[in-house]
C-alpha positions in Angstrom: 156.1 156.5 173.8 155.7 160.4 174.7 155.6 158.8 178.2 158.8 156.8 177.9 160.3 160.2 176.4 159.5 162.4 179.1 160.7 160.1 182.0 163.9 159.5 180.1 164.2 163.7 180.1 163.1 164.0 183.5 166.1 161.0 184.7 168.8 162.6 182.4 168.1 165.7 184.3 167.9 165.1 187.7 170.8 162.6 187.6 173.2 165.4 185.8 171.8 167.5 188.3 172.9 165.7 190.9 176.1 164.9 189.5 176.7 168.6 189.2 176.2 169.1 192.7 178.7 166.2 194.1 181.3 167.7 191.7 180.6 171.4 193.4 181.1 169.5 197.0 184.6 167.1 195.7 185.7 170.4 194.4 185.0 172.3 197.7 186.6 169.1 200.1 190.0 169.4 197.6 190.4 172.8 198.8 191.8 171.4 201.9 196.0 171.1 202.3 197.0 167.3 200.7 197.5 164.7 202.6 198.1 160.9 201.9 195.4 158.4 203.2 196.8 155.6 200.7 197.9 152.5 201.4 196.2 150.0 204.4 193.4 148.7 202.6 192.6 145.8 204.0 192.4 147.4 207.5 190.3 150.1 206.0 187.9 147.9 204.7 187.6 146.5 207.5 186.7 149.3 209.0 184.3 150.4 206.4 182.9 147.3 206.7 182.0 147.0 210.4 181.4 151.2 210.5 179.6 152.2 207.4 178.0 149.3 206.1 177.5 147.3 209.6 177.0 150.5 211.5 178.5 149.4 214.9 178.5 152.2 216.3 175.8 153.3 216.2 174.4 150.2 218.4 175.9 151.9 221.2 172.4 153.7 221.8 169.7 150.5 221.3 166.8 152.6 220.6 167.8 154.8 217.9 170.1 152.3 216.7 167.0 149.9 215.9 165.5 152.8 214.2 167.8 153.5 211.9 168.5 150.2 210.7 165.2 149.6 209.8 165.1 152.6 207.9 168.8 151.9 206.4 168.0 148.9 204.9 164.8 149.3 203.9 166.5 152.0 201.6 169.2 149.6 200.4 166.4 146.9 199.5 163.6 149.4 198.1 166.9 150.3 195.4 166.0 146.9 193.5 162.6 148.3 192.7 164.1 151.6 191.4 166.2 149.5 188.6 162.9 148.1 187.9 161.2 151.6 187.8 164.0 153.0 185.8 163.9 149.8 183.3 159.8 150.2 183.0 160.1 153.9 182.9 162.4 154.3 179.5 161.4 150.5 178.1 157.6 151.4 178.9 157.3 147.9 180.0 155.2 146.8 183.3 157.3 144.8 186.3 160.1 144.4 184.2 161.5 141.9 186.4 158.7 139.6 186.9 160.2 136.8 185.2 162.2 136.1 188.3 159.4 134.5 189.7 159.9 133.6 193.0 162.9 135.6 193.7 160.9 138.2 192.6 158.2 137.6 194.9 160.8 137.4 197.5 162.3 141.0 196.7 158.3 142.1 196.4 157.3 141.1 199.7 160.1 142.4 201.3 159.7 145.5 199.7 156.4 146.0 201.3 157.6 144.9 204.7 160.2 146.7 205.1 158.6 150.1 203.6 156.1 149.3 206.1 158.5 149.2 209.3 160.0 152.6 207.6 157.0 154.5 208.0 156.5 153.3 211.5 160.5 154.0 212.2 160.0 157.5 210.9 157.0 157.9 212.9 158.8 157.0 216.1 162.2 159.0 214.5 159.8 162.5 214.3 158.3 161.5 217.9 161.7 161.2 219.1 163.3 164.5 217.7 159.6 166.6 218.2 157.5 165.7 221.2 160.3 163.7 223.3 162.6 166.5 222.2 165.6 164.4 223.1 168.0 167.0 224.0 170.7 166.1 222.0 169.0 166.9 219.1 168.9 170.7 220.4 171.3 173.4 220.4 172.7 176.7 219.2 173.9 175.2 216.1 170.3 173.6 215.7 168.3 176.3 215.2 166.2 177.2 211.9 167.4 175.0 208.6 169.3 172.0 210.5 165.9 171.8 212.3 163.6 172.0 209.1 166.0 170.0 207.3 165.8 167.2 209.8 162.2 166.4 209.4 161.7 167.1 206.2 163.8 164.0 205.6 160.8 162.4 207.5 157.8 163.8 205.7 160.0 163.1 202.2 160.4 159.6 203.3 156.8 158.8 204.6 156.0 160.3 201.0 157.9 158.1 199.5 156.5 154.7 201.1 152.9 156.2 200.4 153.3 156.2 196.6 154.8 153.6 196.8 151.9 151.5 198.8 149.3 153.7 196.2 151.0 152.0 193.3 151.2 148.1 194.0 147.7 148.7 195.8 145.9 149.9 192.4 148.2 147.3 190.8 146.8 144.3 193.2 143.3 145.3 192.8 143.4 146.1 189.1 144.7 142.7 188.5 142.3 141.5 190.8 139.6 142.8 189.2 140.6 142.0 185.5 141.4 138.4 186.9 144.9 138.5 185.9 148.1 137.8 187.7 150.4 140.2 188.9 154.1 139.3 189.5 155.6 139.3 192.9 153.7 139.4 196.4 152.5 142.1 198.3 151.4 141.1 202.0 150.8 144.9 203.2 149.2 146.1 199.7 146.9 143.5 199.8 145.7 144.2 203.4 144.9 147.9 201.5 143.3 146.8 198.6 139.8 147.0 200.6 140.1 151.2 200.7 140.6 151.5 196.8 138.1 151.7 194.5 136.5 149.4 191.7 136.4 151.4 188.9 139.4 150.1 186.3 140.3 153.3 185.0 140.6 155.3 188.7 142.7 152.3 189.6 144.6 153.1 187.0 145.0 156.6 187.6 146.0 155.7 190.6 148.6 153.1 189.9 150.2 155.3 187.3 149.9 158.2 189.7 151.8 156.5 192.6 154.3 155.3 190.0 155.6 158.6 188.7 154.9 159.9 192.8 157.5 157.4 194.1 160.0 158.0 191.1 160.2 161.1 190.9 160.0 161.5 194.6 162.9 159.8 194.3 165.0 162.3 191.8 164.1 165.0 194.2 165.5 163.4 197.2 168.2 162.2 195.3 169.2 166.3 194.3 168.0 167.2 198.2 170.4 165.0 199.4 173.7 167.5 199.1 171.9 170.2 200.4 170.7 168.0 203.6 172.5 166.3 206.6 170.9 163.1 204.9 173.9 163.8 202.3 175.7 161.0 205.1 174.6 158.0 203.5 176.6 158.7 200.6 179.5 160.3 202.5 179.7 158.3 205.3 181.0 155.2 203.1 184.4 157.3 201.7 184.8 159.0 205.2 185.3 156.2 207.1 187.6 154.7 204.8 189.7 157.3 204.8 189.3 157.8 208.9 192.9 157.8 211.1 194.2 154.7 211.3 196.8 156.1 213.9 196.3 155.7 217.6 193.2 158.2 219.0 195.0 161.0 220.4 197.5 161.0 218.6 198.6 164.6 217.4 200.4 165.1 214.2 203.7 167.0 213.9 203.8 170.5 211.9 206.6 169.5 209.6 208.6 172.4 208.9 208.9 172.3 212.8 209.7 168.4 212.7 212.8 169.7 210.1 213.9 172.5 212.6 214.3 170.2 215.4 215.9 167.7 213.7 218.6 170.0 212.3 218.9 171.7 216.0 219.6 167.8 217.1 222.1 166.7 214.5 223.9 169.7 212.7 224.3 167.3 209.5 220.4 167.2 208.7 219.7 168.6 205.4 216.4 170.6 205.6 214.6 169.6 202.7 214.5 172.9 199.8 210.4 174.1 199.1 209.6 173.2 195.8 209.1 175.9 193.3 206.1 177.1 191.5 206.2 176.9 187.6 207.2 180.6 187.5 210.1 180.0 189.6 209.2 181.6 192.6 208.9 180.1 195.9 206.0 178.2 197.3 204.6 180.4 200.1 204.9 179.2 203.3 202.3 177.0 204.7 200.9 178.8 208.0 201.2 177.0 211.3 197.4 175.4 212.4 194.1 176.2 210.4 193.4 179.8 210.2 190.0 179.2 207.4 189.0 175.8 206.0 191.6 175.2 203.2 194.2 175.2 205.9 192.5 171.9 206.9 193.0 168.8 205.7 191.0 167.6 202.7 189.4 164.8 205.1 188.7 167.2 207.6 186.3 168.8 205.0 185.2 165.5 203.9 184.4 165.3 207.6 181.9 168.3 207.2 180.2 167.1 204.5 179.6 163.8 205.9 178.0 164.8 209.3 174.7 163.4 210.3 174.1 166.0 213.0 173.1 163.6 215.3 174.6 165.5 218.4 176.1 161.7 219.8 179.4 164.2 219.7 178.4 167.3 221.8 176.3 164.8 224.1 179.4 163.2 225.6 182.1 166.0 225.4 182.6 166.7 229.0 183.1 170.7 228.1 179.8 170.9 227.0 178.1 168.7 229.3 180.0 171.2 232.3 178.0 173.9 230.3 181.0 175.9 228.2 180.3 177.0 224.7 182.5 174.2 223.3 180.1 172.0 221.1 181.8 169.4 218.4 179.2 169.0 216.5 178.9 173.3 215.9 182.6 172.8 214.9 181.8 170.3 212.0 178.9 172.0 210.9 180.6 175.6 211.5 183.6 174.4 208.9 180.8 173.2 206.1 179.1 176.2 206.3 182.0 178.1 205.7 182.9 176.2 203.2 180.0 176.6 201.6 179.8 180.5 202.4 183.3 181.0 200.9 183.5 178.9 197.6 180.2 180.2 196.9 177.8 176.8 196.5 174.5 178.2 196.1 172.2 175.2 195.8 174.5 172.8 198.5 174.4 173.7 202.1 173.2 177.1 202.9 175.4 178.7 205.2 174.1 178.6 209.1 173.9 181.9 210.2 171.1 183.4 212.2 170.0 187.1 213.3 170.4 187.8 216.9 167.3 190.3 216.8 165.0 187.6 215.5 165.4 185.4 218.1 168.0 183.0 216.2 165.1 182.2 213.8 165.9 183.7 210.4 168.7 183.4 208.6 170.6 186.3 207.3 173.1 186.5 204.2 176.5 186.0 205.0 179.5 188.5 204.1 182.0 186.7 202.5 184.3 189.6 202.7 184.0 189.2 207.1 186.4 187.3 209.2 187.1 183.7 208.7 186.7 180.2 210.4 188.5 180.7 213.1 187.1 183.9 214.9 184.1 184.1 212.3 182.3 181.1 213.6 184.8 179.0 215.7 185.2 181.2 218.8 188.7 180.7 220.7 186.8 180.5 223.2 185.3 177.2 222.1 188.7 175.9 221.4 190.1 176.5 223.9 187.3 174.3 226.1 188.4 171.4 224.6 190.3 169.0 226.6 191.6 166.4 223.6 189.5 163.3 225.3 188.1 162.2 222.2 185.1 161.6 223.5 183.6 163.4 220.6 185.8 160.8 218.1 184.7 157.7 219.6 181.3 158.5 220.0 180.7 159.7 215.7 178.8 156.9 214.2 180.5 157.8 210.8 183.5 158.4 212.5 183.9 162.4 211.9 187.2 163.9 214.2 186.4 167.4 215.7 189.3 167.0 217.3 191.6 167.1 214.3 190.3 170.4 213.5 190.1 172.0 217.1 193.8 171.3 217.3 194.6 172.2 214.3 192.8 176.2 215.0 194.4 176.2 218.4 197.7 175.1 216.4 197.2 178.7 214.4 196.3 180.7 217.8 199.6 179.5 219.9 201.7 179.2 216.6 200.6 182.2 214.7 199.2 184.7 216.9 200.8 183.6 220.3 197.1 184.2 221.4 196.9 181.0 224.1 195.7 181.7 227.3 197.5 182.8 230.2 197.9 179.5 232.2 199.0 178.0 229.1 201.8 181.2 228.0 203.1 180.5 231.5 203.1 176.9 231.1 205.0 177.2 227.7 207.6 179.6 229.8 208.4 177.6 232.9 209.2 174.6 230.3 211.7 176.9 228.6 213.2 178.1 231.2 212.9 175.1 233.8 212.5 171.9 231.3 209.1 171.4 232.9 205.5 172.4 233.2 205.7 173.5 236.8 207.9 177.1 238.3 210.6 175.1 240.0 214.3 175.4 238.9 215.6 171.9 237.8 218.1 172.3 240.6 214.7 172.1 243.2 213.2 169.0 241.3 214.2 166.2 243.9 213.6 168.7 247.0 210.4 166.4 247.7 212.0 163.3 248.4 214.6 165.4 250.4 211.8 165.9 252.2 210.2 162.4 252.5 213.8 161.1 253.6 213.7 163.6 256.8 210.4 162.7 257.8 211.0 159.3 257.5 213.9 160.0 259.7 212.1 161.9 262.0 209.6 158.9 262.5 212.1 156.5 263.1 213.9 158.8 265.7 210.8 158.9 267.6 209.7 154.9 267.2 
């Protein structure tokens, strides 16, 4: 009974916990301007489908792809045996759910199976990322937490399918021993059961200590989880249902622009009144572009929050692979930090900032009262490397848009600060003065075929 007790204390807990922290991160994403993602549901399940759940991007790389699945649904499987944990745990009964029989044998074996294949996925997943050192896994951005963070996942995991092997081992042989029947099957615990000892009561020991490993392993991955990258396989189900459904590269319009226009056009457009504020006084005006992160959309924070940090992004942008400073995956992971850093989220994503004079290697406090996205971690520089392939879009397994946001900061630079490069301030001139790109006066715009019409009759002339 005292058992039962304290494992209903310790659930209560960690789940309130970890409901705490998800608030703390909707209540962070909401800080972002509004913007209305309803309606389309068939095509976004659909999408959510084939992208989250069937993870079809991601099979553009074999390898890793494999990899991941294995270890994807062998945490989508090994849940059935959590209910049974949790129903034991607070019931205090034993394999709650034996009286499936052979369904229950079914779930059992592949249990075991598939935690086995994890532990050898996340052995060749910590080869990959720490002795191949694929390089895409590298990078300023990478340094110091995002690279501890990343294999801890691993060593929690390979915890994890240890208890768990501990526990239905000492089960097997205990049952064995006692010449009883265990429910369900276990074809790699019983391959085990040779190492374990025959003494009852270490067995035991052993099974109860696996047990109360694996679960509440378990609560403290589960309260890790929103302060990891790993935070994805929750996130990565509402982010892709709310992904664009518009056309890739397609920009949105600035709509108190979009108003000005249309009343320069026709002299009968009403330009819609702001709304006022309860007080009475005007709504301030929204800035042009993204200056910090709640002048992004909410779903570019959700972005943030659901990035796996797998560098697929910054491997195929062209500006990074020509070796400029632009890196997508910085400009995700640069917008949840500040997030974090500025609304204050203590035990969520620390924010990932590094000492020059340590070698990149420590992290240092950050100054909330210092300079914000844009300029504070997001360089203009970056930006402004960009060249809107979306590259970086089509390659994000849980479909993430760096692009959104990249526009939307150089939006705040041309719009706001009238800081855009020089090629591009000319650029901007020659079409206001000329109607085009180029430093031609409309009145020279046909001179080439001119031209082409007196060589031409010069040929002829001489044929």
């Amino acid at each position: 009974m005292l058992d039962n007790l304290l494992f209903l204390l310790i659930a209560v807990a960690a789940i309130g916990l970890f409901a705490w922290q998800v608030r703390k991160i909707r209540r962070n994403i909401l800080v972002g301007r509004e913007r209305d993602m309803s309606g389309h549901a068939a095509e976004r399940a659909r999408k959510t489908l084939l992208v989250a759940f069937g993870q079809s991007k991601m099979f553009k790389r074999v390898t890793p792809a494999l990899l991941h699945l294995v270890v994807y649904v062998g945490f989508l499987v090994i849940n059935v045996e959590v209910i049974e944990i949790l129903i034991d745990g607070i019931t205090g009964t034993h394999r709650v759910l034996g009286f499936m029989g052979p369904l229950y044998s079914a779930l059992t074996a592949t249990n075991e199976v598939l935690g086995a294949l994890v532990v050898l996925a996340v052995v060749a997943l910590w080869w990959r990322r720490n002795i191949k050192r694929v390089k895409r896994f590298s990078g300023v951005e990478m340094r110091a937490w995002p690279r501890i963070d990343a294999d801890m996942i691993l060593y929690i995991e390979i915890v994890l399918m240890t208890a768990l092997f501990v526990m239905n081992t000492a089960d097997v042989k205990w049952h064995q021993l006692k010449g009883e029947t265990l429910p369900g099957a276990f074809p790699v615990s019983s391959l085990l059961v040779g190492a374990f000892p025959s003494d009852l009561n270490l067995l035991h020991f052993l099974e109860r200590a696996g047990w109360w490993a694996h679960i509440v392993g378990i609560f403290i991955f589960l309260n890790y989880l929103p302060s990891s990258k790993h935070f994805h396989i929750i996130m990565a189900f509402p982010n892709v249902w709310y992904s664009r459904l518009v056309p890739q590269g397609q920009f949105s319009n600035v709509e108190s622009i979009t108003h000005e226009v249309k009343a320069m056009l026709d002299p009968a457009y009403v330009v819609p009144v702001p709304a006022l504020v309860p007080d009475g006084s005007a709504v301030a005006p929204t800035p042009f572009g993204a200056k910090d992160v709640e002048d992004l959309a909410w779903t570019n924070l959700m972005n943030a929050y659901s990035c796996t940090e797998c560098g697929r992004c910054t491997s195929v942008c062209p500006a990074n692979l020509t070796g400029k400073l632009l890196s997508p995956r910085k400009i995700i992971m640069d917008t949840r930090d500040r997030v974090e850093e500025k609304y204050n989220s203590p035990l969520i994503f620390q924010p990932n900032r590094y000492d020059d004079q340590a070698n990149g290697t420590e992290r240092v406090h950050a100054d909330l009262t210092e300079a914000t996205l844009l300029r504070g971690k997001v360089t203009p520089e970056e930006l402004w490397a960009c060249t809107t392939c979306n590259a970086c879009v089509e390659s994000c397994p849980v479909n993430i848009n760096p692009l959104e946001s990249i526009i939307e900061m150089r939006r705040f630079l041309v719009l706001e600060e009238s800081a855009a490069p020089a090629s591009l301030n000319a650029m901007f001139s020659n079409i206001e003065n000329n109607g085009a790109p180029w430093a031609f006066s409309p009145s020279d715009r046909l001179n080439w075929a001119d031209e082409i019409f007196v060589a031409e009759k010069q040929v002829a002339t001489v044929a």
